[in-house]
N, C-alpha and C positions, 0 to 999 in steps of 0.2 A: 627488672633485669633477671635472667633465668640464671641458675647458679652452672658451672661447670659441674663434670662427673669425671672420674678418668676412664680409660679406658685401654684393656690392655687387648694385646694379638700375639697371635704366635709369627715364628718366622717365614711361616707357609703365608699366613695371610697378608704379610705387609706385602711378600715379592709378587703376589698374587695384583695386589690392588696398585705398587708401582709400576707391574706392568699393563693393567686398564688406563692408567695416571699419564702414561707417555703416549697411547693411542688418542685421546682426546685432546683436539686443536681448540684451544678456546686462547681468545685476544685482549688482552686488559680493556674492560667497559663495552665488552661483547652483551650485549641482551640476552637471558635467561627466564627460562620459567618451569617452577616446581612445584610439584602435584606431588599425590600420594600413589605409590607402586602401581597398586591395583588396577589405577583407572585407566592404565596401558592394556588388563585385559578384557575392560567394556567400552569400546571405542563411543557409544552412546553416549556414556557417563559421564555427564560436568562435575565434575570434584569442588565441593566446596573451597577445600583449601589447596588450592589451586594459585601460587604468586608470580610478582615479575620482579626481575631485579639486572643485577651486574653480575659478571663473572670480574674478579678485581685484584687479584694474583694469587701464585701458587707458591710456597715454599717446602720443599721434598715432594713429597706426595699430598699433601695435601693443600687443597682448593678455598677460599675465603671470596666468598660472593656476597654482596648488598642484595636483601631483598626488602617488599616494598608491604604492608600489610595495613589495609582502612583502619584507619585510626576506631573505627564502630566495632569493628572485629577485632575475635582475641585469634592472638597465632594458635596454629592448631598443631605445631610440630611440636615434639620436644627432643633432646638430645639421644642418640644412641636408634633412632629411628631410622626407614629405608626411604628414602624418596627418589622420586622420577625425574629427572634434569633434562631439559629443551631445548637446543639452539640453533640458530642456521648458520650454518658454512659457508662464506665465501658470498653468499649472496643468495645461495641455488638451490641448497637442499636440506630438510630439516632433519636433525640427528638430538639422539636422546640419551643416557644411559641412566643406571639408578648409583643412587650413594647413600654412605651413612652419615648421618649429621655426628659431626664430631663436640662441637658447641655452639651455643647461640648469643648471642649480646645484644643490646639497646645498641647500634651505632653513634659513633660521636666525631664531631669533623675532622678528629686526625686521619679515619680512617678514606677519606677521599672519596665516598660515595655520593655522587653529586646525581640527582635526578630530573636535572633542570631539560635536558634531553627527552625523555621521556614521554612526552604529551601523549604521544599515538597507544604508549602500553597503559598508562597511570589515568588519564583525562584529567582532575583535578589534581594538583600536584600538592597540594593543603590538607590534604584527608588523610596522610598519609603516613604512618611512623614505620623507622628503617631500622630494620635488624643485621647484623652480621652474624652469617653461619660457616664453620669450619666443616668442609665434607671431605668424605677421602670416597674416590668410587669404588662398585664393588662389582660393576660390568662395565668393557666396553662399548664403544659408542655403535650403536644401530642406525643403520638410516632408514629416515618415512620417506612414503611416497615426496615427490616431487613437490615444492611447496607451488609450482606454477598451476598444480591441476588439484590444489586443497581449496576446495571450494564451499564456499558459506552461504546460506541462506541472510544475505545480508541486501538491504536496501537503502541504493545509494544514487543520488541525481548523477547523470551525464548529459552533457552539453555537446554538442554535436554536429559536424558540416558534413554532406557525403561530399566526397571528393575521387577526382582521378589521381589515377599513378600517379602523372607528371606535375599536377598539385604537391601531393604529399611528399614527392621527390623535393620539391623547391621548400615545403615548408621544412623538412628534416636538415637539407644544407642550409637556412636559414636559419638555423639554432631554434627553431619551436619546440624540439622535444627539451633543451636543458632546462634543467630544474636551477629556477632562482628563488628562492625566498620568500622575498619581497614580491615580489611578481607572484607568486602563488596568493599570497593573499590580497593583492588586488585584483587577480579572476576572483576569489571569492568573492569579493566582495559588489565587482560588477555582476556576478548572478545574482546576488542576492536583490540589487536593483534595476534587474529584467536587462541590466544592459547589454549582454552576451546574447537575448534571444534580439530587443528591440533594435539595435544599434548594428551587433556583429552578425548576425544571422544564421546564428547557433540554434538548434532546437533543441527539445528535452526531452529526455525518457529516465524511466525508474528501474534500476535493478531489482530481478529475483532473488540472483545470487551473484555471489564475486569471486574472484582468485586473482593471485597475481598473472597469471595467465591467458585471464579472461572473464568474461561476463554474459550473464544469460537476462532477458526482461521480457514481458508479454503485455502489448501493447498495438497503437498503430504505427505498422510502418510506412518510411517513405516511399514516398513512387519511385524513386530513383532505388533503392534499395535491391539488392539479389547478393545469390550468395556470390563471394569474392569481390562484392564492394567496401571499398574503403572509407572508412573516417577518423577525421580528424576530432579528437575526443577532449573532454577537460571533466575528469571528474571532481563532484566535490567529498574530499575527506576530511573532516574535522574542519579547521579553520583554512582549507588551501582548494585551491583548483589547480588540479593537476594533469600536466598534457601527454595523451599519447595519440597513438596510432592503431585504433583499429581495422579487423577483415573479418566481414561477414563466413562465418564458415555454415551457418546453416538459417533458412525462413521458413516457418511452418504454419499454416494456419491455424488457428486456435477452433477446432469441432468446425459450427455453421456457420460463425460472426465471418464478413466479408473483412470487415478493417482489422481484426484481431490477429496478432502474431505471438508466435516465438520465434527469438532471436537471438539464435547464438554468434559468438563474436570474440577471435583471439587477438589478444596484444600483436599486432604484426610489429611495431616499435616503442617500445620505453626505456626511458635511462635507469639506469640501476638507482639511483635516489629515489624516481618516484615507486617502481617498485619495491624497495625496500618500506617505503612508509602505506605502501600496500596490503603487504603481508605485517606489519607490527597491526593497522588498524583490525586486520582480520585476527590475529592473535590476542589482541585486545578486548574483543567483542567474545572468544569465543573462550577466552579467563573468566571471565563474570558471570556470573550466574543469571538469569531474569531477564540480563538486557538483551540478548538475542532476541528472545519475545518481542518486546518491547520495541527494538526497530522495527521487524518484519511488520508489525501493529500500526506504526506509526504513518506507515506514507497508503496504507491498502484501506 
């Protein structure tokens, strides 16, 4: 356990950082991730110490967050330091500011940090030892770009019907976009045994890159395929298959290959669930160090 220090302010600085303290909307077991300052000015840069955790309440001004660090790693903060804070609002848009770590602690069950949620930030949830940090901010909150159009070089199966308008009309009033569960991971688990291509008459393609927004891959396309054709999608992320609605918005050939494309392609419909577990898997990937590689490697 890291010991406390105190730490004193003038009365400029408290008013200063209670009023950063009221600009910032964060919701008890709001998702979080902090980095070190800097790496906000080399947008390249993967930060080692780079975590994910909770935002878990505020008393005055200051903020008390669970964060989550590989049991193999040592934390790389220590108290009275500046770090960079991460969250999304609302569903829609990703907002940041910096704080000062006010203390650090070993967590222990009083404190309510529960990471059993988690899976899309953490992957093993076993690996993992939780800290509590006291931050007080020292900037208000910025917003990035759009999280619909933060897009990652990630490689991810879809599953896939072209379909017409009045198809995807009947399948959206027919509850195919709700997110259940259980039902997510029984698509998984029918692609894993070709039942989705052999059975349902899905086909497959591989992501280049992903957003919650949308998806790019280079491959063969269908004959039915142009731009503004629709399909009915299920991708697989982690342990789930998850459904939406794509529209082709661009087909390009790839140089002189006849069968070779690219294929651009926006969300025309998903529920906020499955985009949410969209953007955590992409935030996921893009905390870690190595493994970005590592997928792109994996399916090419």
């Amino acid at each position: 356990m890291l010991d406390s220090e105190s730490v004193s302010y003038t009365s400029g600085e408290w008013e200063r950082e209670l009023e950063f303290e009221a600009k910032i909307d964060l919701s008890a077991n709001q998702v979080i991730t902090i980095e070190e300052k800097q790496a906000k000015a080399a947008p390249d840069y993967d930060p080692a110490g780079k975590y994910a955790g909770k935002f878990l309440y505020k008393k005055g001004n200051v903020m008390t967050a669970g964060i989550c660090v590989e049991s193999a790693q040592e934390l790389e903060y220590r108290e009275n330091e500046i770090v960079y804070v991460s969250y999304v609002e609302a569903q829609k848009t990703l907002f940041g500011f910096t704080a000062k770590i006010l203390g650090i602690r070993e967590a222990s069950p009083k404190d309510g940090f529960d990471i059993e949620d988690m899976t899309s930030e953490l992957g093993s949830l076993g690996k993992y030892s939780k800290y509590i940090f006291e931050l007080i901010p020292t900037s208000g909150p910025e917003r990035h770009q759009r999280r619909e159009f933060y897009r990652m070089p990630l490689s991810v199966d879809i599953y896939y019907k072209v379909s017409g308008i009045l198809k995807i009309e009947l399948f959206i009033s027919g509850g195919g976009l709700k997110y259940d569960a259980e039902k997510s991971k029984e698509a998984k688990k029918a692609a894993d045994e070709g039942v989705l291509e052999t059975e349902k008459g899905y086909l497959k393609f591989c992501t280049d890159d992903l957003s919650a927004g949308g998806f790019k891959y280079r491959g063969k396309a269908d004959k039915d395929m142009d731009e503004g054709t629709f399909l009915e999608c299920m991708l697989i992320v982690n342990d789930e298959g998850l459904p939406a609605v794509a529209q082709i918005l661009s087909l390009k050939r790839c140089g002189e290959a006849r069968d070779q494309y690219e294929v651009r392609a926006l969300f025309h419909k998903i529920s906020d669930p499955v985009r949410d577990k969209i953007v955590r898997y992409i935030f996921a990937w893009q905390r870690q160090p190595g493994l970005m590689k590592k997928n792109t490697e994996k399916k090419f």
